[in-house]
C-alpha positions as CSV (number, residue, x, y, z in Angstrom):
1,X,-100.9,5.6,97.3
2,X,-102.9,6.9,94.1
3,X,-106.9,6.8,95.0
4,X,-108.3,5.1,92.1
5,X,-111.6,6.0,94.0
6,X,-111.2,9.9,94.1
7,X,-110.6,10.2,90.7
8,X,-113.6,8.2,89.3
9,X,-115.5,10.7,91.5
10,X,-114.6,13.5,89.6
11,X,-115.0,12.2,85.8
12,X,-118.1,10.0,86.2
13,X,-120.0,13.0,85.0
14,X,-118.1,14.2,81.9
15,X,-117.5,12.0,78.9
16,X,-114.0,11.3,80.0
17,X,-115.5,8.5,82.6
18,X,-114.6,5.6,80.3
19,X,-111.2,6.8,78.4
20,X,-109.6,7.4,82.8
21,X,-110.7,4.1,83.7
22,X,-109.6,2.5,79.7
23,X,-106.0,1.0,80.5
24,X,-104.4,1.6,77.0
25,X,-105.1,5.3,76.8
26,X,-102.5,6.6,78.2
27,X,-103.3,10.8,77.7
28,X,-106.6,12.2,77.1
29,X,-106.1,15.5,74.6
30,X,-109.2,17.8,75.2
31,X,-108.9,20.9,72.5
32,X,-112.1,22.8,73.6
33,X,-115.8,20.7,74.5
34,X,-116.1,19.7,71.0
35,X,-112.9,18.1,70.8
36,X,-111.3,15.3,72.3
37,X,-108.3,13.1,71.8
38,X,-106.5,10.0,73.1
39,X,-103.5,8.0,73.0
40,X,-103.5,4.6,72.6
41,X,-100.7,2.2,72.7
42,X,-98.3,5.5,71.8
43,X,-100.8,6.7,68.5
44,X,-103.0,9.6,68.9
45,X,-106.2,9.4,68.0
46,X,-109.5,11.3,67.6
47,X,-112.2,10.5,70.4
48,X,-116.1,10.6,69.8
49,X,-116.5,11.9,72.6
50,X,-117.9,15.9,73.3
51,X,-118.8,17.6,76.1
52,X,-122.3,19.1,76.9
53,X,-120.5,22.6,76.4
54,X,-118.3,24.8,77.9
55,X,-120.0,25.1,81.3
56,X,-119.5,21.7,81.9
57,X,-116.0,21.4,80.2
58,X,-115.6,24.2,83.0
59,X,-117.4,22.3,85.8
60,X,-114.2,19.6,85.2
61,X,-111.5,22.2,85.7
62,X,-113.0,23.5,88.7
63,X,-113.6,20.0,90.2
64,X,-109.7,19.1,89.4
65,X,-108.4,22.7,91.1
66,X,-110.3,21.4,94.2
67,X,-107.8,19.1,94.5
68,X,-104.8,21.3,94.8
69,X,-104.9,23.7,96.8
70,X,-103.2,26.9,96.1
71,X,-103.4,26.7,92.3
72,X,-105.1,29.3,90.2
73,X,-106.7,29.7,86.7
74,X,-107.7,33.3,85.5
75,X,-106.6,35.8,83.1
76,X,-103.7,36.7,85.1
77,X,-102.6,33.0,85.2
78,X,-103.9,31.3,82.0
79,X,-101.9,28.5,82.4
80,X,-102.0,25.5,85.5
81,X,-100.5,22.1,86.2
82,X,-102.6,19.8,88.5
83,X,-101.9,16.9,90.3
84,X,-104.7,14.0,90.5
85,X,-105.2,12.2,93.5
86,X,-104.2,8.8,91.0
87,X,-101.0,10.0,90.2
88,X,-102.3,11.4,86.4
89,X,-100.9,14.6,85.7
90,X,-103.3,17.9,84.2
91,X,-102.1,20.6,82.3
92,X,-105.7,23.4,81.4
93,X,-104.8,26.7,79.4
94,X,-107.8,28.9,79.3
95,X,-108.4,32.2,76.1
96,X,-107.5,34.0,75.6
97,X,-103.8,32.5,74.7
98,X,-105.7,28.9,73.4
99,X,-109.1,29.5,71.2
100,X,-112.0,27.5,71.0
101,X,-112.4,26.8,75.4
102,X,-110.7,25.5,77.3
103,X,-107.2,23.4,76.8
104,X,-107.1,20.5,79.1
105,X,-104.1,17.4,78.9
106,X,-104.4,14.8,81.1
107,X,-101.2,12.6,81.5
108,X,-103.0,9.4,83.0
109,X,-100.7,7.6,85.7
110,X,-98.6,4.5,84.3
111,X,-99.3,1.8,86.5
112,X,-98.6,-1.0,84.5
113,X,-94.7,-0.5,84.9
114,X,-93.5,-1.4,88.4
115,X,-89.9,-2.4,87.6
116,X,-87.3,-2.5,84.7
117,X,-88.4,-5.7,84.7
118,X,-91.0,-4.3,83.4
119,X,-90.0,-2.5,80.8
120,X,-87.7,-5.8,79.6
121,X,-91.2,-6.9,79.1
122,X,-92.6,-3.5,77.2
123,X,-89.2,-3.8,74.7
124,X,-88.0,-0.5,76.3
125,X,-84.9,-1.7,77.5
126,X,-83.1,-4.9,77.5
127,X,-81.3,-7.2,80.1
128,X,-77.8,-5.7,79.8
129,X,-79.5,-1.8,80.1
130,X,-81.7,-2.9,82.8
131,X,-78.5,-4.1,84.5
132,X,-76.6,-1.4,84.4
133,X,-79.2,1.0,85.4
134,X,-79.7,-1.1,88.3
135,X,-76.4,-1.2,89.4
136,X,-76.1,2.8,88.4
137,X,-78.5,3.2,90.8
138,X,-77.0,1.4,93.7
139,X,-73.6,2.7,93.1
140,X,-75.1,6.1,93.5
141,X,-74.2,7.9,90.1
142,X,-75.8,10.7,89.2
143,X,-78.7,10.7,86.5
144,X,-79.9,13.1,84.1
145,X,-82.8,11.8,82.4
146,X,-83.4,13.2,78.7
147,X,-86.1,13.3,76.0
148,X,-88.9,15.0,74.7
149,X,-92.2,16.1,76.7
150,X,-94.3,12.8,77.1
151,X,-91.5,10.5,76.2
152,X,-91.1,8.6,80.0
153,X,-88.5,10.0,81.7
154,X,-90.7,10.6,85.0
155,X,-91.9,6.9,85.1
156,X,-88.4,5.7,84.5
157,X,-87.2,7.6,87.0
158,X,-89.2,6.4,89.6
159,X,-88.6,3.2,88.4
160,X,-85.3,3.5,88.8
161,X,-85.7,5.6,92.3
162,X,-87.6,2.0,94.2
163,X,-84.3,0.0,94.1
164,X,-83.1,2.9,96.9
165,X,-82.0,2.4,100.4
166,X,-84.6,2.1,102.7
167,X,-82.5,4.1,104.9
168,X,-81.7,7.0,102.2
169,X,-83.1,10.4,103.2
170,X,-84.9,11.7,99.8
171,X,-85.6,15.0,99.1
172,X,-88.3,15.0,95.9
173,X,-88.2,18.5,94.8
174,X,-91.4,19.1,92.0
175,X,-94.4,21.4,90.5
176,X,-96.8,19.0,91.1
177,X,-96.6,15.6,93.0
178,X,-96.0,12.9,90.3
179,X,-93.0,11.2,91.8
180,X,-94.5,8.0,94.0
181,X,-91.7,6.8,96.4
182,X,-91.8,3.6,98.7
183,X,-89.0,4.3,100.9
184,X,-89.9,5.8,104.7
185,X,-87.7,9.2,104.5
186,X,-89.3,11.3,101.5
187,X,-89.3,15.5,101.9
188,X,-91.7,16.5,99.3
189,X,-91.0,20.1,97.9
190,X,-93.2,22.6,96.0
191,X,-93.3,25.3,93.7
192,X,-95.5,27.4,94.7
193,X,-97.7,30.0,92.4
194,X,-97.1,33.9,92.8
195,X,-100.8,35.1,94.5
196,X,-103.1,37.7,93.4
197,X,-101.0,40.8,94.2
198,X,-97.7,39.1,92.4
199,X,-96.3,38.2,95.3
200,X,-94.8,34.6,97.6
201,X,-93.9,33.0,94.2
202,X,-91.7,30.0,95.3
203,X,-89.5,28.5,92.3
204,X,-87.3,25.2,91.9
205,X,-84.3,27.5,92.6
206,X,-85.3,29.0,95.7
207,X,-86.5,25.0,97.0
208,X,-83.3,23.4,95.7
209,X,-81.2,25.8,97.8
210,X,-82.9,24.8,100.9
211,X,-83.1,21.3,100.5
212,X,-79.3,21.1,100.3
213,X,-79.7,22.2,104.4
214,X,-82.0,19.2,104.9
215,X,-79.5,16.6,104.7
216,X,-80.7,14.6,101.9
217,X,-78.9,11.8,100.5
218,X,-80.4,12.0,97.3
219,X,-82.0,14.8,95.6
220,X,-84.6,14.2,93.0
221,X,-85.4,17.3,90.5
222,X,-88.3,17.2,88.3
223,X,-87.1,19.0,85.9
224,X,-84.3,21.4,85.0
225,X,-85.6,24.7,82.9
226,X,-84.0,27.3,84.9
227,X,-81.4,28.9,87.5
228,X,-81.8,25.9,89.5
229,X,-79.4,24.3,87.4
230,X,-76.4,26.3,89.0
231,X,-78.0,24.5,92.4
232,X,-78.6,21.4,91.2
233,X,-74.5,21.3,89.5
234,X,-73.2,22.8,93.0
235,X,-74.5,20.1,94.4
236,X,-73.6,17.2,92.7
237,X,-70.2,18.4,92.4
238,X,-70.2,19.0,96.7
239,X,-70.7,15.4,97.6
240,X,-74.4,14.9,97.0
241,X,-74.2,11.7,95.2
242,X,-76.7,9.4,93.7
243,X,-79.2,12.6,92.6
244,X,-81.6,12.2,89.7
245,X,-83.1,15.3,87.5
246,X,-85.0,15.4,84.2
247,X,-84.1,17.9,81.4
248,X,-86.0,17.9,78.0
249,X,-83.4,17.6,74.9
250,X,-83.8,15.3,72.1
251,X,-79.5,13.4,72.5
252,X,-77.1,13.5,75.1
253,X,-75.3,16.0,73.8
254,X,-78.4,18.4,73.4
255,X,-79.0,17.8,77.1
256,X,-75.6,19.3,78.2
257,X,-75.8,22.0,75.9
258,X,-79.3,22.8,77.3
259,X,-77.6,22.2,81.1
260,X,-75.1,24.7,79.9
261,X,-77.4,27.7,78.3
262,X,-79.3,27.4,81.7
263,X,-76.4,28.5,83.5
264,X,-75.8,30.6,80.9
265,X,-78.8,32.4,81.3
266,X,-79.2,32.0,85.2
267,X,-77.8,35.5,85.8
268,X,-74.8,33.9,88.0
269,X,-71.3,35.1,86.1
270,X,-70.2,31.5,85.5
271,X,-67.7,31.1,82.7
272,X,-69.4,28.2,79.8
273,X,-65.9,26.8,80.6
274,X,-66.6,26.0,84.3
275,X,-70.0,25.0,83.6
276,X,-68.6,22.1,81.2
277,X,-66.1,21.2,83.8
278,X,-69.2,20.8,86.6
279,X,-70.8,19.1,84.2
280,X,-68.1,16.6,83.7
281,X,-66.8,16.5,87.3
282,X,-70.7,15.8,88.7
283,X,-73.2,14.1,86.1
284,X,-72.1,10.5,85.4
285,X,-75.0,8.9,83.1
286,X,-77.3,10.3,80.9
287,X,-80.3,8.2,80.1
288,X,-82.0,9.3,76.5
289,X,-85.6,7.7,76.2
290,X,-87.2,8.3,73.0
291,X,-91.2,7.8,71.8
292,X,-90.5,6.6,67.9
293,X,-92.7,6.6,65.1
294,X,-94.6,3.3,66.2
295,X,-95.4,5.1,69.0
296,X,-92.9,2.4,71.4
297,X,-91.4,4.5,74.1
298,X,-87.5,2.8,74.4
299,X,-84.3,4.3,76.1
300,X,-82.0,5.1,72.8
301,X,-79.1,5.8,74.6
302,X,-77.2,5.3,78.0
303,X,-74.4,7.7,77.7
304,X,-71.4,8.1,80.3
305,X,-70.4,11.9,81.0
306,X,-66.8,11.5,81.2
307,X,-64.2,13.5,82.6
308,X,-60.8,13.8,80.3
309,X,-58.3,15.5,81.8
310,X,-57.2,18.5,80.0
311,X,-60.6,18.0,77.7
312,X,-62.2,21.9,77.0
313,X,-65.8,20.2,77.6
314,X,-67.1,16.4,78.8
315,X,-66.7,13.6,76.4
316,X,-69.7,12.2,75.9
317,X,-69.6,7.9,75.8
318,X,-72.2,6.0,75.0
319,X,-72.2,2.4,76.6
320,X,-75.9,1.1,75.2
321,X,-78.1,2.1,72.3
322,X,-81.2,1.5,70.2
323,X,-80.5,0.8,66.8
324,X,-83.7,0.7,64.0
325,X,-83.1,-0.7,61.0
326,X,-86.7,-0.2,59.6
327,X,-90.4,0.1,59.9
328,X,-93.0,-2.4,59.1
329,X,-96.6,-3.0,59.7
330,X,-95.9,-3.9,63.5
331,X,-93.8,-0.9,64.2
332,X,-90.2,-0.3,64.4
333,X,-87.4,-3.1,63.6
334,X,-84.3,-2.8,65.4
335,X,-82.5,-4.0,68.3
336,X,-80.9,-2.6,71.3
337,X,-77.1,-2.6,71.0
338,X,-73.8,-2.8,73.5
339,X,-71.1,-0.3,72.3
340,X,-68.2,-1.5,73.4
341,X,-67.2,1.2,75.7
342,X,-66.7,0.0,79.2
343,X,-67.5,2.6,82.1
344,X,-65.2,4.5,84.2
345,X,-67.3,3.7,87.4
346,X,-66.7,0.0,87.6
347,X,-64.6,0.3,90.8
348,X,-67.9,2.4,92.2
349,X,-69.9,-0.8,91.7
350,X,-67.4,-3.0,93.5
351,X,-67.2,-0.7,96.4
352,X,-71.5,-0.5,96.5
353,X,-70.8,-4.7,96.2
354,X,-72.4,-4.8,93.0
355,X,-71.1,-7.4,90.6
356,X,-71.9,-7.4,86.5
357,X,-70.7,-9.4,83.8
358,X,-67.3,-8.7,82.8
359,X,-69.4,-9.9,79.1
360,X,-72.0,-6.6,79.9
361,X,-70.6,-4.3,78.0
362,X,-68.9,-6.2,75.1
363,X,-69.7,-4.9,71.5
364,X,-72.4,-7.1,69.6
365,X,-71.6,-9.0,66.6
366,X,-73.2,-9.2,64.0
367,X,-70.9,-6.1,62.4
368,X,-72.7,-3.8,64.2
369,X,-69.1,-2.6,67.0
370,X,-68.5,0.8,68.1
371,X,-71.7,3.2,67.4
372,X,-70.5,6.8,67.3
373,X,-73.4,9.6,68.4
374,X,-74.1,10.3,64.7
375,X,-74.6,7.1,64.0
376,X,-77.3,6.5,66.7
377,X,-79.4,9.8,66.1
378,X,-79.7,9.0,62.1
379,X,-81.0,5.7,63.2
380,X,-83.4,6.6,65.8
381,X,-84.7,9.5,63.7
382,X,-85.5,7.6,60.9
C-alpha cells in the first residue's frame, strides 16, 4: 500500500510540504527553484512558493532517486521517471535540454477514486458507462485506454482492473510502479535503464515477450510507444483475453492509427493490412477520456472495435459519448449520451453471467439519436 509516511519524509523540507499533503492539487509543476506550479481542481495555476536555490531544488531529486534504485540522472541520461513510495508519479529533466534548473513534475497519486462509483460521483462517467465497463471488464474484452498525457487513463484503469478475479494471474508490465492491484497473483515487470557503459537496457518489448511464458491471464501494459505493440497485438489475438494497455491519441480512431504506425515502424515486415486486421480481430473497446476546458476529466467516448468481414480496416462503433453543448461560469454544459449502437459482445456477457438492461444501450431522446465520430470530436473540442 502507498506510504503516506515516506513521502512526507522527503518533502517536509522543501516548499512542496503543504501542496503533497493539499488534496485538490493534483500535480505539482516545478520549472526551475524559482518557479513552481500546481493544479487544482483540473486549472493550472501559479504557486508562491520558491526554493532556497538550486542546491536544494537538487537535494529533492536526489532524495526522490533514493527511492528507486537503478535510476540515473546525468548528462548522459537527462531525463528520469520515478516512482514515490505514495503512488505519485516524478518526471526531473536536468540542462542542458531544459534551462533555468532543474524540471521536476510530480503526478500526485489519486486516492479519492476507488470505484466507478466513484467517478458517477466526479461526473466522469454515468450509470449506463459505468455499467458497461463493468461488465467489459468481467467479460474479459480487451481495453485500450486513450487520451492525452495527464488525462486519467492510469487511474481508470486501475479502477477498472479491482473488479478482477481474485483467482486471475496478472502480469502488470510498466516504467515505474503506478498500477496498485488488490488481487493475490500480480507479476510486476520493469523497464530497466541502459547503465553507464550503454549497456543491459531492458524495454517494454523485450518484458512483454516474456511475460507471455508466465502464464498470465491478463496482461496489463502501461503504455504502448513502441515495438511492443507487435507483442502486445500477437497476444491478444493468441487467446490472451481480458488485457488492458494505454496509448496516448486524442479519438478512437487516432489511437488505431497510432497502434498501426507503431507496427509500422517496429522494424517487423508486417503489411498495414494485417496490422488493421489484428487490430480488429483482438482489441474490442476503446475507452477515450478527455481533460476539457473546465478542467473536468470525463470519458468522451466508449467505442467498439468491430470486425466486418470483408472490411479493409476495423469499423470503429461508438456505443456512449460526452456531448457539450456549452460553457458557463461553472464549467462545461453537456450530458453524456447512449448512441444507439448495441455491441457485438452481448453473448460474451451472458456466457461471464453478466446481465444488463436490454434499455442500456438505447439512443436518448431528446433529438440527440445516432452520434457519428465527427459529431463527437466537434463537440468535445469546443
Amino acid at each position: 500500500m502507498p506510504n503516506a509516511d515516506a513521502v512526507r519524509s522527503i518533502f517536509v523540507q522543501t516548499p512542496l510540504s503543504e501542496p503533497m499533503l493539499d488534496p485538490r492539487v493534483t500535480e505539482i509543476m516545478i520549472n526551475g527553484p524559482q518557479s513552481i506550479f500546481v493544479e487544482i481542481d483540473g486549472k493550472k495555476q501559479h504557486a508562491r512558493l520558491r526554493f532556497d536555490d538550486h542546491q536544494q531544488l537538487a537535494w529533492l531529486v536526489e532524495r526522490l532517486l533514493e527511492f528507486n534504485p537503478g535510476r540515473r540522472l546525468d548528462a548522459s541520461n537527462p531525463f528520469v521517471d520515478l516512482a514515490l513510495p505514495d503512488g505519485s508519479r516524478v518526471h526531473v529533466a536536468i540542462e542542458p535540454v531544459v534551462t533555468h534548473g532543474m524540471h521536476v513534475t510530480i503526478r500526485k497519486y489519486c486516492q479519492t477514486v476507488r470505484s466507478l462509483g466513484d467517478y458517477i460521483a466526479l461526473g466522469t462517467l454515468d450509470e449506463r458507462m459505468a455499467a458497461f465497463l463493468q461488465a467489459a471488464t468481467r467479460a474479459r474484452l480487451n481495453v485500450l485506454f486513450s487520451g492525452a498525457s495527464g488525462a486519467g487513463k492510469t487511474t481508470l484503469l486501475e479502477v477498472m482492473a479491482r473488479d478482477f478475479n481474485p483467482a486471475d494471474r496478472i502480469i502488470v508490465i510498466e516504467d515505474v510502479p503506478e498500477l496498485h492491484l488488490v488481487q493475490p497473483n500480480v507479476v510486476r515487470m520493469l523497464t530497466r535503464m541502459h547503465n553507464v557503459e550503454g549497456r543491459g537496457a531492458v524495454g517494454f518489448d523485450e518484458l512483454f515477450r516474456n511475460s507471455l511464458r508466465m502464464r498470465p491471464t491478463r496482461i496489463l501494459l502501461g503504455e504502448l510507444r513502441g515495438p511492443e505493440a507487435v507483442s502486445y497485438l500477437q497476444a491478444i489475438n493468441s487467446g490472451h483475453r481480458g488485457s488492458m494497455a494505454i496509448i496516448h491519441g486524442s479519438s478512437p480512431h487516432e489511437a488505431v492509427l497510432r497502434i498501426e504506425n507503431l507496427v509500422a515502424s517496429s522494424g517487423v515486415p508486417i503489411p498495414r493490412s494485417v496490422a488493421r486486421q489484428q487490430i480488429a480481430h483482438g482489441v474490442d473497446l476503446i475507452v477515450q477520456i478527455d481533460q476539457l476546458p473546465d478542467g473536468l476529466r470525463r470519458v468522451t467516448r466508449i467505442t467498439e472495435v468491430a470486425n466486418l468481414e470483408g472490411a479493409l480496416e476495423p469499423e470503429l462503433r461508438h456505443i456512449f459519448g460526452y456531448r457539450a453543448d456549452s460553457m458557463d461560469g461553472s464549467g462545461v454544459v453537456g450530458e453524456f449520451v447512449a448512441t444507439g449502437n448495441r455491441p457485438s459482445y452481448e453473448q460474451r456477457f451472458k456466457i461471464a453471467g453478466v446481465q444488463l438492461d436490454s434499455q442500456l444501450f438505447d439512443a436518448d431522446g431528446r433529438g440527440l439519436g445516432t452520434l457519428n465520430h465527427e459529431q463527437l470530436v466537434t463537440a468535445t473540442s469546443r
